[in-house]
C-alpha positions in Angstrom: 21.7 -29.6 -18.0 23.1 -29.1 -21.5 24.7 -25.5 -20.6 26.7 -27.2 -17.7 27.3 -30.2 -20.2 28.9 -27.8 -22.1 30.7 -26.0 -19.8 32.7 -29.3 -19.1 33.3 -30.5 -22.8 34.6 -26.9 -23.8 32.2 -25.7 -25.6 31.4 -22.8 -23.4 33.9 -20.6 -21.7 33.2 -21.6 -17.8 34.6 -22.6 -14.8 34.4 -26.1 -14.7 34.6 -26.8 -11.1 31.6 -24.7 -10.7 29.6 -26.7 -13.5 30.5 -30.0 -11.5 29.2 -28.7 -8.0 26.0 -27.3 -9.7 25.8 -31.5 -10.9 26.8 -33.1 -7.6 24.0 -30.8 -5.9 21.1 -32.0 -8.9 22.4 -35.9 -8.6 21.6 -36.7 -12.2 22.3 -39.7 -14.2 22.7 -37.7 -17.4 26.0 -36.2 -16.2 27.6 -39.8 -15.6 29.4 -39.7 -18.9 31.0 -35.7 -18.9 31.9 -37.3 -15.0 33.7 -39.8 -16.0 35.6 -37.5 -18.6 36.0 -35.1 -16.0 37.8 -37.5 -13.6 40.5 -38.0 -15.6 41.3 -34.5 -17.0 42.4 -33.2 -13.5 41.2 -29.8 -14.0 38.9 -30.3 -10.9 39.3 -31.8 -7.9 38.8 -35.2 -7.9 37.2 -35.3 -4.9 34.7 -33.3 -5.5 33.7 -35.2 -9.3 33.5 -38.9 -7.3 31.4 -37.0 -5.0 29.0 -35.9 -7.8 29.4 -39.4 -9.1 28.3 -40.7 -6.3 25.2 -38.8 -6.1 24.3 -39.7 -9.8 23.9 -42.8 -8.6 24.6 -44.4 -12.1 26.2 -47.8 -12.1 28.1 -46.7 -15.5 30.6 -45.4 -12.7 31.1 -47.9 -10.9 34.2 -49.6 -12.4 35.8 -46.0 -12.3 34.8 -45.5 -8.8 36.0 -49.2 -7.9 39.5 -47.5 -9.2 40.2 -44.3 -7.3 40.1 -46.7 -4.1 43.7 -47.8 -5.4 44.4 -43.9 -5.1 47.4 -43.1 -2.8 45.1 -40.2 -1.3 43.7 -41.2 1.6 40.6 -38.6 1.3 40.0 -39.4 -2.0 39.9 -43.0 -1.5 37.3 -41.7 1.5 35.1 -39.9 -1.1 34.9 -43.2 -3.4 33.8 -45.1 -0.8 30.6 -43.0 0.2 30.2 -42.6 -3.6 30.0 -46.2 -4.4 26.9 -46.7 -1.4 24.1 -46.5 -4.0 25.5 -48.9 -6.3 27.6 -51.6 -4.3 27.3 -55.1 -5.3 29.3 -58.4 -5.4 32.0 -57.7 -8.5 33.4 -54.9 -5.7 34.1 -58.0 -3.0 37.8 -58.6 -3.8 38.0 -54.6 -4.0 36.0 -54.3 -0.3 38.4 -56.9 0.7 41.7 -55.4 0.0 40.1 -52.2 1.1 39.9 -54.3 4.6 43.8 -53.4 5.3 43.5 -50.0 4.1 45.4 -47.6 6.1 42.6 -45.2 6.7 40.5 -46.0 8.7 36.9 -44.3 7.4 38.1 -46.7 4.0 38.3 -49.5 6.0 34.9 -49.1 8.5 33.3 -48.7 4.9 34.5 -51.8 3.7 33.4 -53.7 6.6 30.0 -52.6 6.4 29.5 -53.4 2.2 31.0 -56.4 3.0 28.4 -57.3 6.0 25.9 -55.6 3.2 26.9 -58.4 0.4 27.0 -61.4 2.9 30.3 -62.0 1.7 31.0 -65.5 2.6 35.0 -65.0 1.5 35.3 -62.2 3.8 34.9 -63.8 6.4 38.1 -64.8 7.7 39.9 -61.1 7.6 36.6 -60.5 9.5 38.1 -62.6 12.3 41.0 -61.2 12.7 40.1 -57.2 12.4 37.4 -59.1 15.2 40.2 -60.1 17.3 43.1 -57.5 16.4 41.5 -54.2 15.0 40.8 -50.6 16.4 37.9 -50.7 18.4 35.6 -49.0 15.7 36.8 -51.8 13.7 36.2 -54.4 16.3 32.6 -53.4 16.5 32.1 -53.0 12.2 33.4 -56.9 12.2 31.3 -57.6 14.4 28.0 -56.4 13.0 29.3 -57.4 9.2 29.8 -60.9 10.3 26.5 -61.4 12.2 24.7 -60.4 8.7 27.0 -62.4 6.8 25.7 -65.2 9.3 29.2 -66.7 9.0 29.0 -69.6 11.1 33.0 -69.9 11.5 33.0 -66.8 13.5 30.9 -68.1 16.2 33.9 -69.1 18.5 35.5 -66.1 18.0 32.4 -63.8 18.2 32.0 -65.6 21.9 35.9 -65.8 22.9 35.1 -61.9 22.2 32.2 -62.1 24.2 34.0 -62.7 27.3 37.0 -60.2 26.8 35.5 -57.1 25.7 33.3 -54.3 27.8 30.3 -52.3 26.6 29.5 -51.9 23.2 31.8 -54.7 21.8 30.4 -57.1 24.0 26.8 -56.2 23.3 27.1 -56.2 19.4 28.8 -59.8 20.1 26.2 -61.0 21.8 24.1 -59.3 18.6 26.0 -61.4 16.4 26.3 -64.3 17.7 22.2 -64.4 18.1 22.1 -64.0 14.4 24.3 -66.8 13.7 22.1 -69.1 15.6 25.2 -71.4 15.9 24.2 -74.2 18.5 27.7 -75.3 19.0 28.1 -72.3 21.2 25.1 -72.7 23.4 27.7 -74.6 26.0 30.0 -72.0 26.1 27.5 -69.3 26.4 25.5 -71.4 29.2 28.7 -71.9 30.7 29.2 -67.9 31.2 25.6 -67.5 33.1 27.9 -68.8 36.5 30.3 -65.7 36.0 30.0 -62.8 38.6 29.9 -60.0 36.0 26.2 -59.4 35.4 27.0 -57.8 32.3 28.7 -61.1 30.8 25.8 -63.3 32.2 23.0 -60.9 30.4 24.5 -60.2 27.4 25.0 -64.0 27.2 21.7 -64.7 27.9 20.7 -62.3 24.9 22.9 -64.8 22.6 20.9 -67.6 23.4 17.8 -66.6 23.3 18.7 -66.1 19.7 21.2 -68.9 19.4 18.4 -71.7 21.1 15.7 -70.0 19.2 12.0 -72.2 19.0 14.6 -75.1 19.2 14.2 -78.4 21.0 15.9 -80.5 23.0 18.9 -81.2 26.0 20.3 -77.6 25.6 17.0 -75.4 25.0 15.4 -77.2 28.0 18.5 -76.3 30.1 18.4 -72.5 28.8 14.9 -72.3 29.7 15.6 -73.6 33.5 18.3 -71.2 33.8 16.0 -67.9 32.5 13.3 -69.2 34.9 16.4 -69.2 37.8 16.8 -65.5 37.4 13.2 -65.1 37.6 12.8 -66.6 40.5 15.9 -65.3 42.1 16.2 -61.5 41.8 18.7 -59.4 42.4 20.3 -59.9 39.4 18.9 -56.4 37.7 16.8 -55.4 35.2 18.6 -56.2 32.1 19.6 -59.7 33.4 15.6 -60.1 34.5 14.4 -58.9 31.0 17.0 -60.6 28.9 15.6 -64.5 30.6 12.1 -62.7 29.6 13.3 -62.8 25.7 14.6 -66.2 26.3 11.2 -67.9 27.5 9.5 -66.0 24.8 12.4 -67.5 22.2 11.9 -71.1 23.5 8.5 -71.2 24.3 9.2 -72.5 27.0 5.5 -73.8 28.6 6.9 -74.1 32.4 7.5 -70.3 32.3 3.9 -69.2 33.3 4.3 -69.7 37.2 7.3 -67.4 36.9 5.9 -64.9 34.8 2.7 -64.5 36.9 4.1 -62.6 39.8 6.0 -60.0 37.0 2.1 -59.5 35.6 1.1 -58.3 39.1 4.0 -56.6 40.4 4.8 -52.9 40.6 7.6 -52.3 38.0 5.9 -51.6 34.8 8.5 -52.5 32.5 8.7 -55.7 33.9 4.8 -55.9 33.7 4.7 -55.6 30.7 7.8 -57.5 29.6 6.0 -60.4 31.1 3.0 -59.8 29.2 4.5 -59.8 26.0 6.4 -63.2 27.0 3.0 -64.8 27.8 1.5 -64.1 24.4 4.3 -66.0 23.2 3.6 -68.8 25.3 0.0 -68.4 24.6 0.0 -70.0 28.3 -3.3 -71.5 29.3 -2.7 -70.9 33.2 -2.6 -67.4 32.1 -5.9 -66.4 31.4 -6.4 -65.4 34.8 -3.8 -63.4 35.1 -4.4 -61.6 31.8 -8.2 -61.0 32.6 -7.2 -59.0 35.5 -4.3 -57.5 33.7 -6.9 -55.9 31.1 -8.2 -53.8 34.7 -4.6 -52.7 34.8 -3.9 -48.7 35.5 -1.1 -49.3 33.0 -2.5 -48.5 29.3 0.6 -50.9 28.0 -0.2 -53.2 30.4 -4.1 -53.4 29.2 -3.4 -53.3 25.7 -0.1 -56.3 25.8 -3.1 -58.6 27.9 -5.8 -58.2 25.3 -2.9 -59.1 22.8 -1.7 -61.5 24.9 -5.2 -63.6 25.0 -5.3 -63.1 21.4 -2.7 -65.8 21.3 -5.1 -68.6 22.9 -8.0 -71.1 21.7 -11.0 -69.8 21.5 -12.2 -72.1 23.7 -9.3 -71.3 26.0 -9.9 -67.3 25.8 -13.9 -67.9 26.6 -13.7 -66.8 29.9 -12.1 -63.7 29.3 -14.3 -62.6 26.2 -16.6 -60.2 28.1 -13.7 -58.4 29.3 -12.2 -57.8 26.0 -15.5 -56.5 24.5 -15.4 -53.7 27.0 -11.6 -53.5 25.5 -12.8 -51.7 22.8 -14.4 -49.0 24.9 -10.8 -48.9 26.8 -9.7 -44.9 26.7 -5.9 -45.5 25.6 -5.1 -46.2 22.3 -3.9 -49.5 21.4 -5.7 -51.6 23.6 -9.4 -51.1 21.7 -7.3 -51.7 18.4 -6.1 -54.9 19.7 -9.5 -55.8 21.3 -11.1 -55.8 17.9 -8.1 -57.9 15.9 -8.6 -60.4 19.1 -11.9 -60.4 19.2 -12.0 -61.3 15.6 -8.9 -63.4 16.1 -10.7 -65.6 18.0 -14.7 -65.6 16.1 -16.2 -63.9 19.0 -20.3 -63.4 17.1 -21.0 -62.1 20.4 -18.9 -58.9 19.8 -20.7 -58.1 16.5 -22.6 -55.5 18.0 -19.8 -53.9 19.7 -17.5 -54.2 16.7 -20.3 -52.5 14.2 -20.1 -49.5 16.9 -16.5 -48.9 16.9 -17.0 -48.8 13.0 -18.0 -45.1 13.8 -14.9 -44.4 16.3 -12.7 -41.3 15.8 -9.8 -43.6 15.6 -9.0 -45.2 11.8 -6.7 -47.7 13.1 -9.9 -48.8 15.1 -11.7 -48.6 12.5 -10.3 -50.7 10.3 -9.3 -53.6 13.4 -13.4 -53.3 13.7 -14.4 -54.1 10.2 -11.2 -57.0 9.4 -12.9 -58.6 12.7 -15.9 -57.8 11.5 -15.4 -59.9 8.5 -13.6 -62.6 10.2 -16.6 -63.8 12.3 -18.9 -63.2 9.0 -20.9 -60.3 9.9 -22.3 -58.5 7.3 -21.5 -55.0 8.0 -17.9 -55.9 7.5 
């Protein structure tokens, strides 16, 4: 390190350029300061010292870095952004902002991420409109940054966009709008579930299941008829089928095991075990029989998502099914033994301790250690 110090200070005869890409390849700290010299002698490309800069990670370069994005080269400008990934922070907002109409557009898609990074609440309006008028790449980056921002005022426009766009747009949208959880928009995005395009009515119903989320009341009641309608009426394809799945499971919605019942027995395994995973949710009473046969299943997903499933009930609720899950933990997959013993334990089955102390010598250390936290949970002593 103090040779190629040297070699960019003067003090020994060397190519500099080659002394900077030997410190952009060791990233250290201890070169920020010869850097920053560096940067404005213009013996070097400048490209290549904000690129060692930027793998220093140092925030003593920050400002400087903050600077070259006024740069009138474009690829420059594109190296300062990556550079400035490590140390990004809320005094680069205004920067990131003005960045946002940057005529390049790698300088821009960075901006829109940091931005979406920092939750910046005054970025939210130029959000809109590179939303509503950018590229496509751009489109999509609003989309995304907004959603983490959780910028409520982009909710109409994050549906309006909804509607218009195709593919990927629409689905980070959808994304978006389910991390606003906005509830102003649960009419307009109920509204769309009577369009023909099954696209539009899934990746609504995606929306709401995060914009209705464990919510109450006049609209989560309706959103949980209208995901137990596309249950009840198929045809309307997988997606559609498993996005009203994420919905009941959202809402909790405690009508939705008579619906969910005929997925648990039915021949397509994803939706099997889709349903499964929506009744441990629920943690639906009506269930238990259901899941007690489901832990018989010839699906290893399907056995393992019903023994978790009935981890989710009383104790007194689960009784029935307690002899099945003990011989859960001699099950020969893999998951559904682990999840036998965290149930079993879940639920202070003492009638288990035997089993559990046995599975305390299984090949398997996730099993081993679900065995001895259940083990302690009902108070046995081997625990």
């Amino acid at each position: 390190m103090p040779s190629l110090l040297a070699a960019l200070d003067g003090r020994i005869a060397s190519d500099p350029a080659a002394a900077v890409g030997i410190l952009k390849e060791l990233g250290d700290p201890r070169a920020t300061e010869a850097l920053l010299a560096e940067l404005g002698r213009d013996r070097v490309g400048r490209e290549l010292v904000v690129e060692a800069l930027g793998e220093a990670g140092d925030r003593r370069a920050f400002a400087a870095l903050l600077g070259v994005l006024e740069d009138k080269n474009p690829a420059l400008r594109r190296r300062a952004m990556k550079a400035l990934s490590r140390l990004i922070d809320g005094r680069a907002t205004d920067v990131l902002v003005k960045a946002l109409g940057d005529g390049d557009e790698e300088v821009k898609l960075d901006a829109i991420s940091y931005l979406g990074r920092l939750r910046s609440r005054v970025a939210v309006k130029p959000l809109i409109a590179l939303l509503e008028r950018g590229s496509g790449p751009a489109r999509m980056a609003a989309a995304d940054a907004l959603g983490m921002i959780g910028a409520q005022g982009a909710a109409a426009a994050l549906t309006r966009t909804l509607v218009s766009a195709r593919g990927d747009l629409r689905r980070r949208a959808a994304d978006a709008l389910s991390m606003l959880r906005d509830a102003s928009q649960a009419p307009a995005l109920m509204a769309l579930m009577k369009e023909k395009d099954p696209m539009l009515r899934y990746h609504a119903l995606r929306a709401l299941a995060g914009v209705l989320r464990n919510q109450r009341g006049a609209a989560a009641t309706e959103l949980a008829a209208l995901a137990r309608g596309v249950l009840e009426q198929p045809g309307g394809g997988l997606s559609l089928t498993m996005a009203a799945l994420d919905v009941l499971a959202a809402l909790r919605d405690p009508a939705a095991a008579s619906v969910l019942l005929p997925l648990v027995s039915g021949p397509d395994l994803r939706l099997k075990r889709a349903a499964l995973d929506t009744l441990a949710a629920l943690a639906a009473p009506a269930a238990v029989p259901a899941l007690i046969k489901a832990l018989g299943d010839a699906d290893p997903a399907a056995r393992a998502s019903a023994v978790w499933a009935l981890g989710r009930l009383s104790a007194k609720v689960a009784a029935p099914a307690l002899p099945g899950l003990r011989n859960a933990l001699r099950d020969p997959s893999w998951a559904a033994p682990i999840n036998a013993a965290a149930t079993l334990g879940r639920l202070g089955d003492k009638g288990a301790a035997a089993q559990l102390r046995r599975a305390l010598g299984s090949a398997s250390a996730p099993l081993r250690a679900s065995a001895a936290l259940a083990l302690g949970r009902i108070g046995d002593s081997a625990a």
